[in-house]
Backbone bond lengths (Angstrom), bond angles and torsions (degrees), N, CA, C in turn:
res aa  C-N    CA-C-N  psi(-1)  N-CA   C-N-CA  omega(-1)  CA-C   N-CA-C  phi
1 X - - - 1.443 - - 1.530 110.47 -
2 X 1.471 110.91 -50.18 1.501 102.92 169.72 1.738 126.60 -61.01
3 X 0.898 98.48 -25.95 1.627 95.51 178.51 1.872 104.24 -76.46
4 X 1.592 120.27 -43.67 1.155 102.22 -174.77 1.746 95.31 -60.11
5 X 1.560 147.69 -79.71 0.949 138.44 -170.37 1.468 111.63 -25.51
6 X 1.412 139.76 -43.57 1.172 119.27 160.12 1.418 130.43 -50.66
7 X 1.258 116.38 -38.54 1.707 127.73 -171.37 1.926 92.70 -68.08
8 X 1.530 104.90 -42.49 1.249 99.05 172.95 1.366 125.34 -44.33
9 X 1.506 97.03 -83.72 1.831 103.98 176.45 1.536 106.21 -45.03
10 X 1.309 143.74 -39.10 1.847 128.22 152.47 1.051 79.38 -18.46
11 X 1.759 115.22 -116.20 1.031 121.73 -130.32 1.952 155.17 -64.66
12 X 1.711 84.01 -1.54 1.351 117.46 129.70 0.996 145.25 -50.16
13 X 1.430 111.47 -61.89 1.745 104.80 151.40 1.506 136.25 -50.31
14 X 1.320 101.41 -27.46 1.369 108.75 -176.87 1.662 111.98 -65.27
15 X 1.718 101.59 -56.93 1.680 95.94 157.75 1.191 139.16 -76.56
16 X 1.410 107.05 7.00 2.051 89.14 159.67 1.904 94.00 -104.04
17 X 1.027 130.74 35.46 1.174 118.97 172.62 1.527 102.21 -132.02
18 X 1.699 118.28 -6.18 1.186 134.73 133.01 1.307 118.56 -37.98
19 X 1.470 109.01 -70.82 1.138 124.16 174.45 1.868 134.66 -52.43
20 X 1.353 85.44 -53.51 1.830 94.73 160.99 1.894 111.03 -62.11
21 X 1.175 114.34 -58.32 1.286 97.16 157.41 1.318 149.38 -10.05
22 X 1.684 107.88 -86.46 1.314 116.73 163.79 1.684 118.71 -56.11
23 X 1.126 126.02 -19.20 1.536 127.64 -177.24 1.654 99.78 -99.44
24 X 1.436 132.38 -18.83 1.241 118.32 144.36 1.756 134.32 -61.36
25 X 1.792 93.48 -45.41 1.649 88.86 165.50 1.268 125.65 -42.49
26 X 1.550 102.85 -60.39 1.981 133.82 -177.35 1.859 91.77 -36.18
27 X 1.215 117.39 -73.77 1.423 113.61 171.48 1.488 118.35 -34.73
28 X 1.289 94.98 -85.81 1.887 99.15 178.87 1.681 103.72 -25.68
29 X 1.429 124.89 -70.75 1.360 119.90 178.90 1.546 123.07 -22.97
30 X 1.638 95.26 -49.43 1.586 98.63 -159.61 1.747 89.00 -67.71
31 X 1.347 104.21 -58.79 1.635 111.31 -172.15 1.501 121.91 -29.72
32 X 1.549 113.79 -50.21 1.182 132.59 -172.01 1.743 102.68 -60.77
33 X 1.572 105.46 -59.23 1.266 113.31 -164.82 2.046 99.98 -70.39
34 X 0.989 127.97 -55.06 1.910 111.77 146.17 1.590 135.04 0.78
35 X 1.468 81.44 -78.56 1.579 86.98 179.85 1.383 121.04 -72.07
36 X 1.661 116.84 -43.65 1.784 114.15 137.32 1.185 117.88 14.71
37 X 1.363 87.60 -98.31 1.767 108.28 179.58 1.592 106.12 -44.78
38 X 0.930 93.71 -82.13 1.896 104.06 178.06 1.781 115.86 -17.76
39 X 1.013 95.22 -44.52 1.823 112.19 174.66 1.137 103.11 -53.54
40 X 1.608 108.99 -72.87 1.311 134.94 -157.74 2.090 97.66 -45.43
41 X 1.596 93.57 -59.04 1.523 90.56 -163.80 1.606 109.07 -56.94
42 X 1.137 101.72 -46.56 1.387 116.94 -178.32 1.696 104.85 -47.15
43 X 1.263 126.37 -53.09 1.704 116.09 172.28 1.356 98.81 -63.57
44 X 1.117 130.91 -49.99 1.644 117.91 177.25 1.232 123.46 -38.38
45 X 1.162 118.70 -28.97 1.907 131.10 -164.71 1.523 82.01 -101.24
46 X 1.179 140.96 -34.39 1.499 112.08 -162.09 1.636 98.15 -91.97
47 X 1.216 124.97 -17.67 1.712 124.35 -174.96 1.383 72.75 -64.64
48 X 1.389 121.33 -80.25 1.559 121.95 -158.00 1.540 116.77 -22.51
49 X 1.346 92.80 -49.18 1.564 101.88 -166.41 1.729 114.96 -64.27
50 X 1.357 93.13 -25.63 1.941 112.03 -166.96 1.428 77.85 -73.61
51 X 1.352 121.35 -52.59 1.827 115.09 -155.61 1.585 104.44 -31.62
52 X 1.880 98.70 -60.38 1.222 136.46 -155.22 1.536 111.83 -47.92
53 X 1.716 101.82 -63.16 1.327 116.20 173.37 1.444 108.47 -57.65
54 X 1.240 128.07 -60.68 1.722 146.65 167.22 1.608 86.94 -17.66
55 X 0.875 124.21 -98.38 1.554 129.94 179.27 1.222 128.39 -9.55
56 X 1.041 98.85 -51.05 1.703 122.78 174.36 1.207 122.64 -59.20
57 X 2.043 107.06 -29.65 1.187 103.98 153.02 2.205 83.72 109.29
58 X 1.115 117.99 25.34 1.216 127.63 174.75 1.835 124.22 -95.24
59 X 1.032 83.12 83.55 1.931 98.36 -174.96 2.044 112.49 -10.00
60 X 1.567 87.89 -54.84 1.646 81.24 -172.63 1.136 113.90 -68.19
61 X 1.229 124.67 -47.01 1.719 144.11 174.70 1.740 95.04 -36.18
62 X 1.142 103.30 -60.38 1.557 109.02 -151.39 1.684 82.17 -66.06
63 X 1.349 140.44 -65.61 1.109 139.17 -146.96 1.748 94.55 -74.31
64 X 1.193 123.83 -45.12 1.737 116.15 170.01 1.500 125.65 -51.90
65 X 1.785 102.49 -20.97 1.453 86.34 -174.10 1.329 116.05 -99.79
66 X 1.708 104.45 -12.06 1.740 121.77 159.37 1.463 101.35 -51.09
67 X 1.380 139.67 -64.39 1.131 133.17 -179.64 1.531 137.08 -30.84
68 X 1.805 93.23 -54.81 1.189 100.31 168.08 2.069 126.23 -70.56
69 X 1.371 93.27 -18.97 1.373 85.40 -175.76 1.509 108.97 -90.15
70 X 1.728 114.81 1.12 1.505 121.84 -155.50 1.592 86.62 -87.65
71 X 1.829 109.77 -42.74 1.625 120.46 -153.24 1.675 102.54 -97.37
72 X 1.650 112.83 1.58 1.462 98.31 179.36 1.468 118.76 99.60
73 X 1.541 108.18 -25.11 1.384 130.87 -158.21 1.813 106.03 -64.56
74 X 1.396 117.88 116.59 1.461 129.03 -177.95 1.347 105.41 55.85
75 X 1.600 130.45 -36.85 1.462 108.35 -174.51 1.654 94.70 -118.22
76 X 1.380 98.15 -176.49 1.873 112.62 -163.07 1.474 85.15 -46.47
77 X 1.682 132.78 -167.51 1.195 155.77 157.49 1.612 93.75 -90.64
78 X 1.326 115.65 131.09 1.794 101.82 177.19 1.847 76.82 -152.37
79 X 0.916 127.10 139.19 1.812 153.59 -172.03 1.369 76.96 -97.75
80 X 0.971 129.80 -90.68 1.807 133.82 -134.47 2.003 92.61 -60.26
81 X 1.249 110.99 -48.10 1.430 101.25 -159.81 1.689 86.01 -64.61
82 X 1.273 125.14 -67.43 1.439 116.48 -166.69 1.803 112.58 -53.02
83 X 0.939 119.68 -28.49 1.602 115.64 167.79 1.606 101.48 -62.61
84 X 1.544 128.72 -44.65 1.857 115.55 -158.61 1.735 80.82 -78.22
85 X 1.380 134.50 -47.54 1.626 125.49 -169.12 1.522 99.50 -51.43
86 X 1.136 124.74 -52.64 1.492 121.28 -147.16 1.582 110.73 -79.73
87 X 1.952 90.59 -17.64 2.157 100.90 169.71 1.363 115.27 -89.74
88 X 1.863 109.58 -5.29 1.335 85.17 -166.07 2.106 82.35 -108.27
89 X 1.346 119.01 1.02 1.620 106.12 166.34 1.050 116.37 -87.21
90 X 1.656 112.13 -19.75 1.952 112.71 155.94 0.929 112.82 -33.25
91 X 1.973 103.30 -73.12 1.415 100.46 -159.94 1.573 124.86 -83.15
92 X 1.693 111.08 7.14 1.454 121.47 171.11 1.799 110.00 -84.75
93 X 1.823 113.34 -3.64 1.135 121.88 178.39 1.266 118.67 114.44
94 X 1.099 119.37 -11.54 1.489 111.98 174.88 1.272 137.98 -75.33
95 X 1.440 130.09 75.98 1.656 144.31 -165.77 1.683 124.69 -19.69
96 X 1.687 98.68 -53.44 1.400 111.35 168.44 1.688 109.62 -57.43
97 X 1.363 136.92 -21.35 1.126 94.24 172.88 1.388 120.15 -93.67
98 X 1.088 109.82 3.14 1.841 116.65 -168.20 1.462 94.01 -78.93
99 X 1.460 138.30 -18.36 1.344 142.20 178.67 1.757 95.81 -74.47
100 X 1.029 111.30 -63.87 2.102 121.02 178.19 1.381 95.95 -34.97
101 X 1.695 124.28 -78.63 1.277 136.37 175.68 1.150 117.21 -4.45
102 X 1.914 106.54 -71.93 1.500 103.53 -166.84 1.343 93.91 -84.91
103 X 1.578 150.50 11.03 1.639 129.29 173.31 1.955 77.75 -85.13
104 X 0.760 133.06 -42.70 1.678 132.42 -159.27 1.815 90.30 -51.09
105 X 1.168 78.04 -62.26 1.973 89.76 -159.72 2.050 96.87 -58.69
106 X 1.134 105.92 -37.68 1.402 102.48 -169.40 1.204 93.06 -59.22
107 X 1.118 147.63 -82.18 1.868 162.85 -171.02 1.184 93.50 -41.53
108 X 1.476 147.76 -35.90 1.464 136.82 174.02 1.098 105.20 -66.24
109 X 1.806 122.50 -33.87 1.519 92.52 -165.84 1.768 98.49 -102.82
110 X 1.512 131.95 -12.32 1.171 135.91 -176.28 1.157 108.53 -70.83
């Protein structure tokens, strides 16, 4: 008799640790899908921010936000916008992009 009451309380434990389980996932889910978002906006505000600085006429900005539009990164993939960023951090001084440039121009004309 005592051993079945043990096998019992097992198998009791087993479902509230069923239970703790699934109500840890349920959390993790919500958490995960949060910070998601949270990410997400947060790269959104920094493209914004690159625009901003970019504008201003700020070499790194301008050459970061060519990047992102070269690699797809948070906004559409668009060639032309990351080619005019990456000519106008050329011509604000920045060397590395005049290397991008001519792979751009090479593949336009190949």
């Amino acid at each position: 008799m005592e051993s079945i009451n043990s096998i019992i309380d097992y198998i009791k434990s087993i479902e509230d640790i069923e239970l703790y389980l699934i109500l840890f996932l349920i959390f993790f889910i919500i958490w995960f899908i949060f910070n998601t978002i949270a990410y997400h906006k947060g790269q959104k505000r920094k493209v914004k921010n690159l625009h901003r600085f970019a504008q201003k006429g700020e070499v790194k900005a301008q050459s970061d936000l060519a990047k992102h539009y070269h690699k797809g990164k948070v906004v559409k993939k668009n060639l032309d916008s990351a080619a005019f960023w990456y000519q106008k951090a050329y011509f604000a001084g920045d060397k590395k992009a005049k290397s991008v440039l001519d792979k751009f121009i090479y593949k336009k004309k190949g």
